[in-house]
N, C-alpha and C positions, 0 to 999 in steps of 0.2 A: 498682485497683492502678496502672493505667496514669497514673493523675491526681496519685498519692502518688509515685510515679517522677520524675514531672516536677519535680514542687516540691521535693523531695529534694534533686534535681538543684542546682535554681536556689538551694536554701539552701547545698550547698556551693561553688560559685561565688563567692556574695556573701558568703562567709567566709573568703577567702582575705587579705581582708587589704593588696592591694595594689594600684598606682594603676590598674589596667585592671578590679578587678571589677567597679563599674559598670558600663562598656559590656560585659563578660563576661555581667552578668545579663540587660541590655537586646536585646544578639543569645543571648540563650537563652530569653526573652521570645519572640520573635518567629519562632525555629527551631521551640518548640516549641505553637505556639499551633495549630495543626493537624500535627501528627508523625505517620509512620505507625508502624502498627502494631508492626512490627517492632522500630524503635528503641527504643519503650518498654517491650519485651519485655530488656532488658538492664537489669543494678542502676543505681540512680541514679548511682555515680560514675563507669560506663563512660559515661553519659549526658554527662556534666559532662565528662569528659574529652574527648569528639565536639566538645564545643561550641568546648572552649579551644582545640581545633587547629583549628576553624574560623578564629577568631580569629586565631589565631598566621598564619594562611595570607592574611589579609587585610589585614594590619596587613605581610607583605613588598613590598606595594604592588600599586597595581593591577596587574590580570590583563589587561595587554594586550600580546601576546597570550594565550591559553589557557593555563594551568597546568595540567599532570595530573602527577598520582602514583599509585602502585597499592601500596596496602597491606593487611596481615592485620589485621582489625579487633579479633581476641584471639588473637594467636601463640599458638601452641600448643594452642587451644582451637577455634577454628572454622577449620578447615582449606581456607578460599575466600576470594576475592580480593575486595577493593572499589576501584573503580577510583572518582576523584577527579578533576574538572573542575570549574577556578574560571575563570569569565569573564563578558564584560557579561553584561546579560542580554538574548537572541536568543531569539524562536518557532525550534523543531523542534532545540533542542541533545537536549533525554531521545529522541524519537521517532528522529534520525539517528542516534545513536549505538547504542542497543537496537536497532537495524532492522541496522546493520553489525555489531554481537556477535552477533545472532542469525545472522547471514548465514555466520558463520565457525565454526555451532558451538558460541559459548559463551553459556549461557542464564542470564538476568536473576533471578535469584531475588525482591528488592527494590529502591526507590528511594528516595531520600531528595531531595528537590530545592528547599531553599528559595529564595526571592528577596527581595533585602534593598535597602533605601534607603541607600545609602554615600554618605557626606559625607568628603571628603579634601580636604588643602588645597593650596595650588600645587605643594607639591611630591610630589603623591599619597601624603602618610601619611595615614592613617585617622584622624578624628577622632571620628567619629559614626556611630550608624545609625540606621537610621526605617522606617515601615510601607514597604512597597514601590510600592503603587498610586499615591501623588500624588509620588513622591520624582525628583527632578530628571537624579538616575545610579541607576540600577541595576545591581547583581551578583548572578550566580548560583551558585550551590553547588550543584552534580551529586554523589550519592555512588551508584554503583552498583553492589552487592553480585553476584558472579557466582560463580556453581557451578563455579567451576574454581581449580585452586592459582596463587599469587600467580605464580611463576613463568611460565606461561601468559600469560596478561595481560602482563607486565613484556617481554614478548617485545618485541625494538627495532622491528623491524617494522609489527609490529599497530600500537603508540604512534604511529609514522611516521604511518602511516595515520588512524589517529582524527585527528591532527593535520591534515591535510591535507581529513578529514571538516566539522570546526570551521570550517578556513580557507575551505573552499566555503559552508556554512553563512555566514559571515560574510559574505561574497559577495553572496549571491541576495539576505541579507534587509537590507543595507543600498544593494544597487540595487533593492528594492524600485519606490519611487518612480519612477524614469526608464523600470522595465521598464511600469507602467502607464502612463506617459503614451506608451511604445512603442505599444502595444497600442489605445491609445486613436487614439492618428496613422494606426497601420496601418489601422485599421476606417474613419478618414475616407476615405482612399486608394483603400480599395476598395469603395466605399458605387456609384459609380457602374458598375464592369464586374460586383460581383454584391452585391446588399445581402443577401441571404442569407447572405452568407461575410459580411458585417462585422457583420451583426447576431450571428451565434457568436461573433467577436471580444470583442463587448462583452456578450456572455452569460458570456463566460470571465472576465469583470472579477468579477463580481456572483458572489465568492468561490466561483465553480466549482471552482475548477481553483489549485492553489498556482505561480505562476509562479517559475521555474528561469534562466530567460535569453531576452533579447530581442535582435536584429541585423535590422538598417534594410537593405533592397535594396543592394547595392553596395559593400556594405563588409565590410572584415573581424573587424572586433571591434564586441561592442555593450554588452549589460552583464552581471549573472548570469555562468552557465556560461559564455555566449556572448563573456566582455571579454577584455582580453588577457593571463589570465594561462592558459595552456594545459593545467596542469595536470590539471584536470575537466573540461577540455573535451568534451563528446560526441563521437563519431565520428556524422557525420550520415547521412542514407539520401539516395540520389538522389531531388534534389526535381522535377525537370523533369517537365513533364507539359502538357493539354490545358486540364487546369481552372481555374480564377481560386484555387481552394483545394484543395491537397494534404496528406492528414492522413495521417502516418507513423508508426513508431517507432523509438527506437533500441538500437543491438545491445546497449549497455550500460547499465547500471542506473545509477540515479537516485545520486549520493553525497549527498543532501538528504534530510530527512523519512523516507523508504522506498524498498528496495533494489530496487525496482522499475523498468521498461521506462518511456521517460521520452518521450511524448507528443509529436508535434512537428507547430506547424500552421506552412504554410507560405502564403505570399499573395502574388498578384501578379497583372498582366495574365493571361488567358488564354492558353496557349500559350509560357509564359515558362518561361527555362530558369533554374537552382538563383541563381545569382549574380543573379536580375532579380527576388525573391524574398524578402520580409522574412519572417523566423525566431522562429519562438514555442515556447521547447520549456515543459512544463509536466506535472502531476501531477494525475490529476482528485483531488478531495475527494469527501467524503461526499454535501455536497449535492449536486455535481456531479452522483456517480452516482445519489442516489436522486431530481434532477430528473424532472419527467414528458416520455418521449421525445417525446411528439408536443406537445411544447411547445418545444424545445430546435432551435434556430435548426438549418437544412441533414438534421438529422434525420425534422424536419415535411416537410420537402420531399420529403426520401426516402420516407417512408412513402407522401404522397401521391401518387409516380412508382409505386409499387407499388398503389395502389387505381386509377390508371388503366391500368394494365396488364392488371389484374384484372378489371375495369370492375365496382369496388365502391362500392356505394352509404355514403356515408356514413350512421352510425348504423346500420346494418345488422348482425347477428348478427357476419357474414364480418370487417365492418371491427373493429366490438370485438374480434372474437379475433385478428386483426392485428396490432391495437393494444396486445394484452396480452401479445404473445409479443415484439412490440419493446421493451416495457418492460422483458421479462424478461431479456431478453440485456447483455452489458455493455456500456456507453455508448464503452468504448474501441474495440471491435470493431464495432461501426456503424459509428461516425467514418470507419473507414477501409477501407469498404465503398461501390464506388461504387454506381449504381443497379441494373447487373444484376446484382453479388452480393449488396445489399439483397433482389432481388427472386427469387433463387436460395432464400438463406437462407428468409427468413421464407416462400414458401409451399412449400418442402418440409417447415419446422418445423409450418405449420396441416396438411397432407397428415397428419402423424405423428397430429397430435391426434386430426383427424375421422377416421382410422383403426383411432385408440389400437394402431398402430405402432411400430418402434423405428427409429428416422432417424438416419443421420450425415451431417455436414457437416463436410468437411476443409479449413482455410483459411491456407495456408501463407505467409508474409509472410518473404521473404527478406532483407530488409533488417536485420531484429530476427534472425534466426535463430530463429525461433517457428516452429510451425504452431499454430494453433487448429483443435482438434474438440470440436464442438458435437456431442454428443448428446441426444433428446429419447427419453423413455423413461415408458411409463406410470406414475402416479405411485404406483399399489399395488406394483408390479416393483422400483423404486427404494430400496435399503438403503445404509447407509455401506461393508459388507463388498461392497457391488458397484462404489462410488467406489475404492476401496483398489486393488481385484482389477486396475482397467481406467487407474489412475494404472500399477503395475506393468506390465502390459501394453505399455503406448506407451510407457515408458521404454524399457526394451527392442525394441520394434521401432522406435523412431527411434534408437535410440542417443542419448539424451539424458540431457543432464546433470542436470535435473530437470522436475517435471511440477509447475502447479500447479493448483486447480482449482474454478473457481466454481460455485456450486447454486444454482437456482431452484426450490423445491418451494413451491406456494401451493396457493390451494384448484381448481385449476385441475387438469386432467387429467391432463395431463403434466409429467414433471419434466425442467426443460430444464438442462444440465450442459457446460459449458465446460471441457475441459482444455488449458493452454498447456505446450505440448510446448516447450521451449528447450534452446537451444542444439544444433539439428538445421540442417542443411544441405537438408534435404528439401524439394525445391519441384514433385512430384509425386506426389500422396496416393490411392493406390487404396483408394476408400470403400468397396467391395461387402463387401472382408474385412472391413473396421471392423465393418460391420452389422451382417454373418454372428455374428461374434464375440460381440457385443453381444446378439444377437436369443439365445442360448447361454448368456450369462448370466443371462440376466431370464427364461429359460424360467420359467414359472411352475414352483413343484420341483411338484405334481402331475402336471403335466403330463409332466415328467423320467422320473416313476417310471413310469405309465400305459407310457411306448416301452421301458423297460427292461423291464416284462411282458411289451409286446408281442412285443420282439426275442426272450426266454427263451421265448416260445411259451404265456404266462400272461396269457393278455387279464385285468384286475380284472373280478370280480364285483360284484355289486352291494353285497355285502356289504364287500368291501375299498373301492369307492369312499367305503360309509358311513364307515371308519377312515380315510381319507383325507383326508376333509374335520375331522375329527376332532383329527387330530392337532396339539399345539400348534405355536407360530410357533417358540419355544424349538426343539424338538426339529430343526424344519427346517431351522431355519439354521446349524445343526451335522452334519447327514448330507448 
């Protein structure tokens, strides 16, 4: 059906008759040559008519800057907004913009995102178009369908905003260039006061990490976030410190890629204050995070500050479960862990294991307005209705504006569980409640019921423990 839609499409198109169906059929060609789903769920001439107001939109010239519009895609019939973004074509335009809709609220139902080969002539009319991969200009066509009424969306604000979104977007990814050869200068820099900090340096090259913005020691403007348009500029955290590398975050979210705490390494002589200091703020990736820690420059070091503390033998049982519980934590929160709270963390975390205890670690970063609590929790005790219960919880007892929260459940014993507590002011955490709390939730429920006999003066018999063990997972997790 979806295949007979399309061509439907493209035959009333190239029936129209006049001098643009050509290129009408050729950018419908190439729209719909992988379509989602969605689109082709609509009759062919809603199809055909998508395509010709592409057209119409690129034929008013190029889109520099960003073009947006926000319209109903069948007035009176589908009651939700499709918001509309024509410009070059840039990495992280779908991901920035979905990551600030989500951030306000308004959720993404579909996307539609072609990219097109445009050929215009000096005076940017539209002549032509062509596959996208070898084409000399590219433009993008963003259409994104959102579960809210057009109204919503069309809001001056929001628009303001998305625009301001794009303009930063524009930013990072055509100072690309100058922020790696930042990053590459900094690392020579500091090759001799700690090669350790410049080999992370040049570990963050080797598509770790999405860089945001670079600034050189002693200056004020660099490129990215960092150049001189103020705008999106971070609010930075006090970088002064003792060590040749101080790794931060900041209070505000990332306007780039994801609406996330946005990274910040700092480098300089030992003992150097924020101004003596070159600036790297940045967003780990994927591979970043699923690198292996005890490969990952400054990381390795830490870990190995902690098997001498320990006086752990390498290859040893002690170190592999170490080394499995550093991998399991988030590579954000090492980073900015110096060696005694590397060596705090991770052996109260192994303490929980060889225990099969339930541990908290409260790790409060002022600078970001976060606290992290690290919980490790037997991994049979560990449910989603227990993440849910214990996100609520520290909302409310930090007064926070929200809680997010990462899971490590593997074949490992314990389930180790990060929640970032934001936008608290909290820079003293009494853990014992946490635990207390925590050890209350995981009670195992047999174990629950077993003190509720006991406190009614009904110790179980032998015959109740048999129903006990009995009874389904269903049943327990609802009483």
């Amino acid at each position: 059906m979806s295949e007979v839609a399309s061509e439907r499409a493209l035959e009333l198109l190239a029936s129209e008759g006049h001098s643009s169906s050509e290129l009408l059929v050729r950018v419908g060609r190439i729209l719909l040559r992988r379509p989602p789903a969605h689109l082709l769920e609509r009759d062919p001439e809603r199809i055909a008519e998508r395509i010709r107001t592409v057209v119409e939109r690129l034929e008013d010239g190029p889109p520099e800057p960003p073009r947006l519009r926000v319209f109903a895609d069948a007035p009176g019939v589908v009651p939700t907004a499709t918001l509309e973004v024509l410009s070059l074509d840039r990495p992280f335009l779908l991901s920035t913009l979905r990551s600030e809709l989500a951030a306000r609220g308004l959720e993404l139902t579909a996307s539609f995102h072609p990219i097109l080969g445009v050929v215009r002539d000096t005076d940017g009319q539209l002549t032509d178009v062509e596959a996208a991969r070898h084409a000399t200009r590219r433009e993008s066509i963003l259409q994104l369908e959102i579960d809210a009424p057009v109204e919503a969306v069309q809001d001056p604000e929001l628009i303001e905003l998305l625009r301001q979104r794009l303009d930063a977007v524009e930013r990072v990814v055509d100072d690309h260039v100058s922020m790696r050869q930042d990053v590459t200068t900094f690392a020579q820099h500091a090759e001799a006061d700690d090669p350790e900090a410049a080999a992370l340096l040049r570990w963050l090259l080797d598509e770790n990490v999405v860089l945001l913005g670079t600034q050189a020691a002693g200056t004020t403007y660099g490129f990215g976030l960092l150049g001189d348009d103020d705008r999106d500029r971070p609010e930075l955290p006090d970088l002064d410190g003792d060590d040749a590398l101080i790794v931060s975050r900041t209070p505000t979210r990332s306007p780039v890629q994801r609406h996330a705490p946005i990274e910040v390494f700092a480098i300089g002589p030992r003992g150097a204050s924020a101004d003596q200091r070159a600036i790297i703020l940045a967003l780990l990736t994927q591979k970043g995070t699923a690198e292996r820690a005890r490969d990952v420059p400054v990381l390795r070091r830490q870990l190995a500050a902690v098997f001498d503390r320990e006086d752990v033998v390498d290859g040893s049982e002690q170190a592999l479960n170490l080394s499995a519980l550093q991998q399991a934590l988030p590579k954000d929160e090492l980073f900015r862990c110096d060696d005694d709270g590397a060596h705090a963390l991770l052996t109260t975390l192994l303490d929980a294991e060889e225990r099969r205890a339930v541990r908290v670690v409260a790790r409060p970063h002022p600078p970001s307005r976060t606290v992290s609590v690290i919980a490790a929790v037997p991994r049979d005790r560990w449910t989603a209705n227990l993440r849910e219960q214990l996100r609520s919880d520290l909302a409310e007892r930090f007064d926070a504006d929200h809680v997010e929260v990462d899971l490590a459940v593997d074949e490992r014993r314990t389930a180790l569980v990060r929640f970032v507590v934001a936008g608290t002011d909290v820079t003293d955490v009494e853990v014992t409640g946490l635990e207390r709390r925590l050890a209350a939730l995981t009670k195992p429920w047999s174990d629950a019921v077993r003190e509720r006999l006991v406190r009614a003066g009904r110790p179980p018999s032998p015959r109740a423990e048999q129903l006990l063990q009995r009874l389904p997972v269903g049943y327990r997790d609802v009483t």
